[in-house]
C-alpha positions, 0 to 999 in steps of 0.5 A: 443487768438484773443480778438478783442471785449476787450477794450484798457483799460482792456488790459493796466490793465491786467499786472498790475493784474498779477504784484499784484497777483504775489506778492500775491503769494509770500507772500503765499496768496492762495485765495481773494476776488474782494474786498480785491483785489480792496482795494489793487489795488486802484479800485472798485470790480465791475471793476475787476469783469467787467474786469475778466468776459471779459475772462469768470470770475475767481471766485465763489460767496461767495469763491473768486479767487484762487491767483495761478489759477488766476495768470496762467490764466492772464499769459496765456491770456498774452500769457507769456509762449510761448515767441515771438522772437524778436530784437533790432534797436539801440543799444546806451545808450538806447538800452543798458540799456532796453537791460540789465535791463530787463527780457524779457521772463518773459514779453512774449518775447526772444530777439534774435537780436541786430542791429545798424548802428554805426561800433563803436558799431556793434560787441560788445556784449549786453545782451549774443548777438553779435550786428549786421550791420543793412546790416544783417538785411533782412538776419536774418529777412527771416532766424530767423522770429522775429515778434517783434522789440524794435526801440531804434532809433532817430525818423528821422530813425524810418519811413523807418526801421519800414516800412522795418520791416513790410515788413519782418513779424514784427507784433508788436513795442515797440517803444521808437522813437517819429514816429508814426507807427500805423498811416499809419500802423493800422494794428500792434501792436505799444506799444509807449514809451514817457519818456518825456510824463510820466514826464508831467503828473507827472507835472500836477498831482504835481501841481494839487493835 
């Protein structure tokens, strides 16, 4: 789905949406309104009635949203159902943990590569796969054609990896190096990863409450 006239904003709160009215579904919701769902989320129902209509709206006056149609429609505009391939640079403590911990095809993806340059770590298995030599790279890329990377990588490697990787088809970073891909490539998707980030907002929102 090409939806290039959606703002930023709207997108970052779609997961989020999917997140709720997943747990929703599980406690058997079957229908709410916008609401009960904005009460819930901590956002105004004109917001989430903006936000849904940028998709062509959900609901009926009056009746509401049907929670398992919504869900599956927010699944699809993510496009979860058809897993994008995908690899890992870094395969180090970061790597391992993101590799292990989470469930990448219910996010939309199928990783189907590990990479490293550390011979102490390169043929040691994470999560059902072997980790390759970063000289297999070219290789797998033209073979294999995963158009996402996850760069677990020190930010001094990230420059010259990700451009290698542009070069053999990858679209699209989630890059929790501290470069910045999308400022000479604007053209892919970067989602950036700052732990440090997140930790001084949290700072600031302590202290300012």
């Amino acid at each position: 789905m090409k939806d290039n006239h959606i703002s930023s904003s709207v997108i970052k709160r779609l997961p989020r949406y999917y997140r709720f009215l997943g747990e929703l579904k599980k406690q058997g919701v079957s229908r709410i309104s916008s609401g009960d769902l904005a009460r819930r989320m901590n956002l105004t129902a004109s917001q989430i009635r903006q936000d849904f209509n940028c998709f062509g709206g959900f609901g009926q006056q009056g009746y509401g949203y049907n929670i398992e149609m919504l869900y599956d429609s927010i699944g699809n505009i993510l496009d979860l159902n058809s897993p994008t391939k995908a690899i890992m640079l870094g395969v180090g403590k970061l790597g391992v943990v993101v590799a292990e911990n989470m469930n990448f095809k219910k996010q939309g993806f199928s990783l189907i590569g590990a990479f490293d340059v550390d011979p102490a770590i390169i043929g040691k298995s994470v999560s059902d796969l072997t980790v390759r030599s970063l000289d297999e790279l070219e290789a797998f890329c033209r073979e294999h054609k995963p158009k996402a990377a996850f760069l677990c990588v020190p930010s001094s490697a990230a420059p010259e990896l990700s451009e290698k990787l542009i070069e053999l088809g990858v679209t699209g970073f989630w890059n929790f190096s501290h470069y910045d891909i999308a400022i000479k490539h604007p053209e892919v998707s970067v989602e950036n990863v700052h732990f440090g980030d997140t930790l001084m907002r949290l700072s600031y929102k302590i202290k300012n409450q």
